[in-house]
Structure formats: structure tokens, C-alpha cells
C-alpha positions, 0 to 999 in steps of 0.5 A: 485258321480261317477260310477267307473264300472258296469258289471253283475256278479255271485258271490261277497265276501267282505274281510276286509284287512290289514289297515282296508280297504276292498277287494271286490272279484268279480267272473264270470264276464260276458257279456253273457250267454247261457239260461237254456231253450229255449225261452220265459224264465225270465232271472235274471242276477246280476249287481254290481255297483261301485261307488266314492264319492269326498271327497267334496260332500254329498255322497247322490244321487240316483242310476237309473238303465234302461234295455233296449232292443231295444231301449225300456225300459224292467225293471227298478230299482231306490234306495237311494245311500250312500257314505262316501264322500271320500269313495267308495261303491257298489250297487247290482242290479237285474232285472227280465226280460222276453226274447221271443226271444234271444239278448242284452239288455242294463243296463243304469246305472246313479247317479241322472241326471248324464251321463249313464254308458252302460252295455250290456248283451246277452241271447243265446239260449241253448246249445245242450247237447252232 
């Protein structure tokens, strides 16, 4: 199996289509975001991940997702994947993680030992309200 994409998200919906194939509608997509508060804060971003699966494979595998901020490992968020071998699929995937200072973290994303998929996020500061 492959991750075709990974990217942190706020809203998902999932339509079934003509011909029986199904429509996966993501909304919000984002890189960033301004924190509700100021520093420390638990942050909780959503991260949809997409993933193939050759038609000649078993479809099982297990998804691995590291945050890491730093260089160092902040959260970390295993479970079973399976696809229909020639199908795709998605798995969502939420971390609670603690920010005493604002920055980047990264979501390694990878199925079984393969290569990692690297997603970055940034927590900014509050906005000041006008």
C-alpha cells in the first residue's frame, strides 16, 4: 500500500456518486492556525490520511503516524489499515499535543516500514482582537 496524501483538515464528507463510486469532500485544509489562546495550550488538529492499494497485495498493513516537534517525538498514533486490494481508502487520525511555545510540528505519516510522508503544521500565536 501507498499514501497517496496527508494534509490536516477541519471537515470531511463522503458522497456516493453515479456508478457507485464514492466522493470524498474535504473542507479547511491547512498548514497553519492561529491558537484560541495563548501559550501553553493543547492543540488537536485532524489529519486525513489517503491511502492505494495495488490490486496485487493484501490490503493489510498498519498506519504509523509520528509528530514530532523539534527533532523530538510529542505524540504518536498506530492502528490496523485495511483496503481492498485495488481500492482506495482513508484513515483519520488526531493527536492531542501540548505547545508551550508556538512552531511547527511535523505528522510522519508511513504504512508498515515503508517511506514517511511528511506533513508540517504550525501553531501561531492568538490573533489580537480588533
Amino acid at each position: 500500500m501507498q499514501i497517496l496524501a496527508a494534509l490536516f483538515f477541519e471537515g470531511i464528507d463522503l458522497r456516493q456518486v453515479a456508478g457507485g463510486a464514492t466522493h470524498i469532500d474535504l473542507t479547511g485544509i491547512q498548514f497553519s492556525a492561529a491558537s484560541p489562546s495563548p501559550a501553553p495550550v493543547t492543540w488537536s488538529p485532524h489529519l486525513v490520511v489517503v491511502v492505494s492499494c495495488p490490486s496485487d497485495q493484501s490490503g493489510q498493513g498498519v498506519l504509523e503516524v509520528l509528530f514530532n516537534r523539534d527533532g523530538q517525538q510529542i505524540a504518536r498514533n498506530v492502528q490496523p489499515l485495511s483496503v481492498e486490494p485495488g481500492r482506495f481508502g482513508y484513515r483519520l487520525v488526531r493527536a492531542e499535543m501540548e505547545f508551550e511555545e508556538f512552531g511547527t510540528i511535523e505528522a510522519n505519516c508511513r504504512i508498515d516500514n515503508g517511506p514517511a510522508t511528511v506533513v508540517p503544521f504550525t501553531l501561531l500565536p492568538p490573533t489580537e482582537a480588533a
